[in-house]
C-alpha positions as CSV (number, residue, x, y, z in Angstrom):
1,X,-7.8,-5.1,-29.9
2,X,-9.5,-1.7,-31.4
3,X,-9.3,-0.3,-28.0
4,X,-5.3,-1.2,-27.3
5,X,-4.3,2.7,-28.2
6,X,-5.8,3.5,-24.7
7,X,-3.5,1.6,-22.9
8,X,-0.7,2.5,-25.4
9,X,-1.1,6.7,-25.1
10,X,-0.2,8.7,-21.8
11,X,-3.4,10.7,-20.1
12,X,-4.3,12.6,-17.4
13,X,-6.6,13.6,-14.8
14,X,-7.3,17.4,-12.8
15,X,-9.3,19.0,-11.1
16,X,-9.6,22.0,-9.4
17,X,-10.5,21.9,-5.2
18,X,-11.0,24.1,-2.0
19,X,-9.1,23.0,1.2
20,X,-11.4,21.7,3.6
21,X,-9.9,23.9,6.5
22,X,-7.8,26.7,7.2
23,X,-4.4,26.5,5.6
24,X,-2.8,28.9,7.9
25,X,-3.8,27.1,11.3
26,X,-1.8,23.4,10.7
27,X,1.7,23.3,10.8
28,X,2.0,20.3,8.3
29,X,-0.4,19.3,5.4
30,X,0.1,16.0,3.7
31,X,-1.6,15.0,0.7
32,X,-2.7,11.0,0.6
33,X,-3.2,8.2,-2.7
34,X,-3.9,5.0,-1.2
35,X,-3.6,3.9,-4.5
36,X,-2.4,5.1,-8.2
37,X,-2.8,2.8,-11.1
38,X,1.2,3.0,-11.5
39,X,3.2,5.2,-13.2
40,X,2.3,8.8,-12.4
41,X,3.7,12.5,-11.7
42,X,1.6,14.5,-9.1
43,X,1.6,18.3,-9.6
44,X,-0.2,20.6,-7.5
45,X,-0.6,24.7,-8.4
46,X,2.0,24.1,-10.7
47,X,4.9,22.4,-8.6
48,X,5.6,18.7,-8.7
49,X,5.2,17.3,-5.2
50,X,6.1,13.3,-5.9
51,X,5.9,10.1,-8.2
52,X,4.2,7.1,-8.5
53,X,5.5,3.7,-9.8
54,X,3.7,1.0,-7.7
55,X,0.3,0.1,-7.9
56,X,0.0,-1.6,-4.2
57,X,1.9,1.4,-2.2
58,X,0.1,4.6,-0.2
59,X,1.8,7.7,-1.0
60,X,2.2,10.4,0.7
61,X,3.2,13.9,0.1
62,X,4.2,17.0,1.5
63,X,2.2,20.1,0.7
64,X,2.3,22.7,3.2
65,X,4.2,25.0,1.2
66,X,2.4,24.5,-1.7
67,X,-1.6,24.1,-0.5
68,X,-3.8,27.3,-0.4
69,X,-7.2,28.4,-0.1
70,X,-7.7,27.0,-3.9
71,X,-5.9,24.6,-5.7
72,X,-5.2,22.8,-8.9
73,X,-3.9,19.2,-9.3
74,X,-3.0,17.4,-12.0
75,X,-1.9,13.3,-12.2
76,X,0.0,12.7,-15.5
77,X,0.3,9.1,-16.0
78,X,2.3,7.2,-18.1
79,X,1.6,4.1,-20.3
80,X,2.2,1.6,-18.1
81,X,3.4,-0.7,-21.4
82,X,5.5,2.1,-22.5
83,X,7.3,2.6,-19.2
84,X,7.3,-1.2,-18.4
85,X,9.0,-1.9,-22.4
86,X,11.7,1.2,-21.2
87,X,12.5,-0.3,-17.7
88,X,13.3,-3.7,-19.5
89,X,15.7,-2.1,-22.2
90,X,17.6,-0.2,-19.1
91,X,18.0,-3.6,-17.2
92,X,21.1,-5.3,-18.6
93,X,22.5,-7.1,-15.8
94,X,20.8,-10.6,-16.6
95,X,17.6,-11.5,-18.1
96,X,13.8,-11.7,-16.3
97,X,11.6,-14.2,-18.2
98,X,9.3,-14.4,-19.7
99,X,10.1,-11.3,-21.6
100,X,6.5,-12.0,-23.2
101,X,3.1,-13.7,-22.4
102,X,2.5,-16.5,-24.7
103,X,1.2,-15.7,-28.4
104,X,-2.4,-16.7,-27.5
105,X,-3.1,-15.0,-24.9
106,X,-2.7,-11.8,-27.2
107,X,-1.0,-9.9,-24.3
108,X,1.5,-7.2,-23.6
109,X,5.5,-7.9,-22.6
110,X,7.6,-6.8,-19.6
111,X,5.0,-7.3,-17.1
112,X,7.7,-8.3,-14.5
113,X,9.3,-4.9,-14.9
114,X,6.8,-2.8,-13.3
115,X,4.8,-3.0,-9.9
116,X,1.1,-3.7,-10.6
117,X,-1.0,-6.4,-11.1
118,X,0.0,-9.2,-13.3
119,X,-3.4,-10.0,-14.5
120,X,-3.4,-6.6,-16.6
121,X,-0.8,-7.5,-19.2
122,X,-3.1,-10.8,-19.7
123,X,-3.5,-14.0,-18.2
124,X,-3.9,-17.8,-19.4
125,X,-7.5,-17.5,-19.0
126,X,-8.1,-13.5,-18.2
127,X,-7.9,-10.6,-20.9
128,X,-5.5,-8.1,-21.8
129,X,-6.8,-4.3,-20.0
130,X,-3.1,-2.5,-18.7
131,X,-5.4,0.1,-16.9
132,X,-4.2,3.2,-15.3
133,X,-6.0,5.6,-13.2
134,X,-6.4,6.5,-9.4
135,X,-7.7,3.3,-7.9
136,X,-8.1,4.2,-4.4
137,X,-9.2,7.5,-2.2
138,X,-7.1,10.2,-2.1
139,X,-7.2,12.6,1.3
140,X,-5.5,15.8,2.2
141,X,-4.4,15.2,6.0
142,X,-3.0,18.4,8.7
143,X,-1.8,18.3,11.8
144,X,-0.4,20.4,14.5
145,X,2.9,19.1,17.0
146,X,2.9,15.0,16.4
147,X,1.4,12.6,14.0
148,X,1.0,8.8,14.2
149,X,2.0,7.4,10.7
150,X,1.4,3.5,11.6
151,X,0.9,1.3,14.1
152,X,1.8,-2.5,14.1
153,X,1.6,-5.5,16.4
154,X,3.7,-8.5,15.5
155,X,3.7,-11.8,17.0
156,X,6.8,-14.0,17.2
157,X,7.8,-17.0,19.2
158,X,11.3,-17.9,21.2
159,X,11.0,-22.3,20.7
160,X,14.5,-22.4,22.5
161,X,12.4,-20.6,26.1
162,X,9.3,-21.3,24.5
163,X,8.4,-18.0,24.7
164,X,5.6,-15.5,23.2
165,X,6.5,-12.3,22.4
166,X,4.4,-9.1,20.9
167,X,6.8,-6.4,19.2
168,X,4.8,-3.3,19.2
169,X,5.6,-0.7,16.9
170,X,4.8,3.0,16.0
171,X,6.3,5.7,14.0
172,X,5.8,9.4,14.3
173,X,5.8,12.4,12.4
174,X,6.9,15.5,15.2
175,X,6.7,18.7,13.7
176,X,6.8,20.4,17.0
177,X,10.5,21.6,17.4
178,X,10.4,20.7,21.3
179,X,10.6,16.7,22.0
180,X,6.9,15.4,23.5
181,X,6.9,13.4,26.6
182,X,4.2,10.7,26.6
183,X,3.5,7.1,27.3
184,X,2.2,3.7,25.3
185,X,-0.9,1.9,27.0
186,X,-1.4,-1.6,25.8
187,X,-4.8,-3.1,27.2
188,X,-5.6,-7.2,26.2
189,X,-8.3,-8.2,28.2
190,X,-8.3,-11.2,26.7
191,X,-4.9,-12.4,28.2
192,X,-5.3,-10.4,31.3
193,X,-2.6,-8.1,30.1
194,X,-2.5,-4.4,31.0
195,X,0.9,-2.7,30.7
196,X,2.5,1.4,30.3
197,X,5.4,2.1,28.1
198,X,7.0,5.8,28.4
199,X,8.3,7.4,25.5
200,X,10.1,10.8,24.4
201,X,8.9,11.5,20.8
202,X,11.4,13.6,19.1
203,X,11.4,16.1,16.5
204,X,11.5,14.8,12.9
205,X,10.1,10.7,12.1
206,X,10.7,8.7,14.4
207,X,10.0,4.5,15.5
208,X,9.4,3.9,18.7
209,X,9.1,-0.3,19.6
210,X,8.2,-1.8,23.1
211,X,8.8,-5.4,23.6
212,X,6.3,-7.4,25.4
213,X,5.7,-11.2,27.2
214,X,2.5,-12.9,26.3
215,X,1.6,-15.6,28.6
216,X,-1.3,-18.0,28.5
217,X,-1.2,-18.9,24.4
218,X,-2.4,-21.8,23.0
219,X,-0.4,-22.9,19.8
220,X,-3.2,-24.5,17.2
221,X,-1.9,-26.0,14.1
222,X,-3.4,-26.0,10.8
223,X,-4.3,-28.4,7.8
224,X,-4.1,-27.8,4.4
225,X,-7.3,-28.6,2.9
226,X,-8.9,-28.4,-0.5
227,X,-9.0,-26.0,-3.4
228,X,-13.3,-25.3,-4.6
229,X,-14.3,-22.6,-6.8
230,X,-10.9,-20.9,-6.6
231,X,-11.4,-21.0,-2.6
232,X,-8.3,-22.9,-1.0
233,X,-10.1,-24.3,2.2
234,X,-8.3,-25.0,5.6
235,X,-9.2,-26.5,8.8
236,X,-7.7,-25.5,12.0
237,X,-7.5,-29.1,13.4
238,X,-6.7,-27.9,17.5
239,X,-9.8,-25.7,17.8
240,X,-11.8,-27.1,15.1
241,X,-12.4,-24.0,13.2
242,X,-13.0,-24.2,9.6
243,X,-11.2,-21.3,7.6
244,X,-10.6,-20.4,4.4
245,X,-8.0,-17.5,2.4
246,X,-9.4,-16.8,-1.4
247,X,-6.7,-18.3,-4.3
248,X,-4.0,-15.4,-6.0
249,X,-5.2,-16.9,-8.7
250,X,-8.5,-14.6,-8.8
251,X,-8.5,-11.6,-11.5
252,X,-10.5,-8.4,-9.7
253,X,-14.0,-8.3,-11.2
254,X,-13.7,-4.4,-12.0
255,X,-10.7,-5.2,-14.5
256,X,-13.1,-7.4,-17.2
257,X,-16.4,-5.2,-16.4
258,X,-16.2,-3.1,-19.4
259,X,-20.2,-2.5,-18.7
């Protein structure tokens, strides 16, 4: 409790940094958090580039006009109590309970009103420590014409033809002012399956999506097992593989290791 004003008081990191290539040769600079302990403004030679407000989301931000040969940058966070005690005030259209963690657990109120971990404001059995801070790496990416943002595979199954499908997905960046002719190669040796998508990428962000039929599947179904040591264990009763997925329950180790 002696240390609670940290938590309470607003604070902020800087630093001063070289780009790692030559500004003048990339057509778009981005500038990456994969993660920022929540509630932050990002300021870079003295121009606001973006917020923060969610502890479990990559951000990205544009920088090309701002980026040169030597920079500042400065992440001003705010208390994540503070900001979480002002979001609840705003909200007026119904109530979200519980407004506070029970008295024994000595914790801090309005943890449903902001987006990072729960275990922070306190827990039945876990401390009170509402850190902030940069959490994750952060990376300065360029690029010149295109840019692949994500990629993602999905699996779903038609019962009524009893059908497998894979819905493959991508989304661009183009900052070429031309569209770019190209094509999507999916290779799964596994499943014998080889196939060539074309595409026409065009200038801006962009999703493409390719639908494709997966033959040769094998549905397996699982058991639910037992819970040990916080593990909840599960057997995959078709193939006989034993498998297990850690319990939500767990509070990160580096959130109590106050060395």
């Amino acid at each position: 409790m002696a240390y609670r004003w940290i938590s309470l008081d607003n604070w902020t990191y800087s630093r001063t940094f070289k780009a790692p290539f030559n500004i003048r040769t990339w057509q778009k600079v981005i500038l990456v958090f994969e993660g920022v302990d929540t509630v932050a403004q990002i300021v870079v030679n003295n121009l606001t580039v973006g917020k923060t407000d969610n502890m479990f989301q990559t951000y990205k931000f544009d920088v090309t006009d701002v980026i040169k040969e030597v920079n500042t940058i400065e992440v001003h966070f705010l208390s994540a109590i503070l900001y979480a005690a002002q979001q609840s005030k705003i909200h007026q259209a119904y109530k979200v309970p519980p407004e506070c963690p029970p008295p024994v657990q000595k914790g801090e109120c309005h943890m449903n009103f902001i987006r990072k971990e729960q275990c922070s404001f306190s827990w039945d059995w876990g401390p009170s420590f509402p850190t902030q801070g940069i959490w994750k790496d952060v990376r300065i990416e360029a690029y010149n014409l295109y840019h692949l943002v994500y990629f993602s595979v999905t699996p779903f199954y038609e019962r009524n033809i009893q059908q497998w499908h894979l819905q493959i997905e991508s989304k661009f960046d183009v900052v070429s002012k031309k569209p770019i002719a190209g094509f999507l190669a999916v290779n799964i040796p596994e499943l014998r399956i080889q196939q060539v998508f074309p595409g026409q990428l065009l200038p801006g962000e962009g999703t493409i999506a390719f639908l494709m039929n997966v033959s040769k599947v094998r549905t397996i179904f699982v058991a639910y097992g037992e819970f040990s040591s916080g593990i909840a264990f599960f057997s995959v009763l078709d193939a006989k593989i034993p498998a297990y997925f850690p319990h939500d329950s767990q509070i990160p180790e580096d959130i109590v290791n106050c060395g």
